[in-house]
C-alpha positions in Angstrom: 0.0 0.0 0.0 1.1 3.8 -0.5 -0.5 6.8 0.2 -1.0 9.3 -2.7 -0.9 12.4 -0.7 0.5 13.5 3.1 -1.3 16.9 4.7 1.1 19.2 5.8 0.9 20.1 9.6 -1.7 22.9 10.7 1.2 24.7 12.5 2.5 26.0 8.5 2.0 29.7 8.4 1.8 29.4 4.4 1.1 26.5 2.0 4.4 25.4 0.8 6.0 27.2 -2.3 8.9 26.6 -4.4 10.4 28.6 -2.3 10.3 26.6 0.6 12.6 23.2 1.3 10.6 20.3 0.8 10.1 19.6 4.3 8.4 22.8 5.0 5.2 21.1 6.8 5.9 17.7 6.2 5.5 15.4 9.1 8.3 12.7 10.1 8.0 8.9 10.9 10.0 7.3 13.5 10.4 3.7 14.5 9.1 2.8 18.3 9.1 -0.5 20.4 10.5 -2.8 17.7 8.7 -2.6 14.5 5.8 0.2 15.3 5.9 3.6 13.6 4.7 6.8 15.0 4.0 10.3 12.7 5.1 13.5 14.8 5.5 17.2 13.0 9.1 18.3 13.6 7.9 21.9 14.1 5.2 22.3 16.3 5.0 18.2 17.8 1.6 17.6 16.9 1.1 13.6 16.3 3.6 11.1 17.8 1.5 9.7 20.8 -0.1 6.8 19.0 1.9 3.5 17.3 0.9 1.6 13.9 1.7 -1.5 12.8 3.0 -0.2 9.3 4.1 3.4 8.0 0.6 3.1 5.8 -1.7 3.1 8.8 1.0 6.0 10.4 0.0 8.4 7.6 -3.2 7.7 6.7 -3.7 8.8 10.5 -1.8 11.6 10.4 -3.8 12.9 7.4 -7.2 12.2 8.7 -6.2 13.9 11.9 -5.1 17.2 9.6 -7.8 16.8 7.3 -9.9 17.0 10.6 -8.3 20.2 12.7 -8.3 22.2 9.1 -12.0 21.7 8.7 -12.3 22.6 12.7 -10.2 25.4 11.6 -12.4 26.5 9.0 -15.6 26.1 11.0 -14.4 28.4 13.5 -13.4 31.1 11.4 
């Protein structure tokens, strides 16, 4: 499985331009307890408390969660 597209963090003051380095926004996966992953922003720290099974599951979390606090985002503007 792959995932076609990965949210950038809400803590971005701008969407990411060709200005800005690749990572600009981009969330990071780390290995925990063995063979579990975990999806953190480097920035701001969002993400990171909760373990998947594969680096799939990781990100398809991380951009439901996004997805999710930019449509609270919009709602309460």
């Amino acid at each position: 499985m792959k995932v076609d597209h990965i949210e950038t963090c809400v803590c971005i003051d701008h969407e990411p331009t060709a200005a800005d380095s690749v990572y600009y926004g981009m969330p990071q996966l780390k290995v925990t307890k063995g063979q579990e992953w975990s999806v953190f922003c480097p920035n701001c720290g969002r993400g990171g408390c909760l373990d998947f099974k594969s680096q799939y599951l990781a990100l398809a979390h991380w951009n439901k969660m996004q997805l999710g606090l930019k449509n609270l985002d919009d709602i309460l503007s």
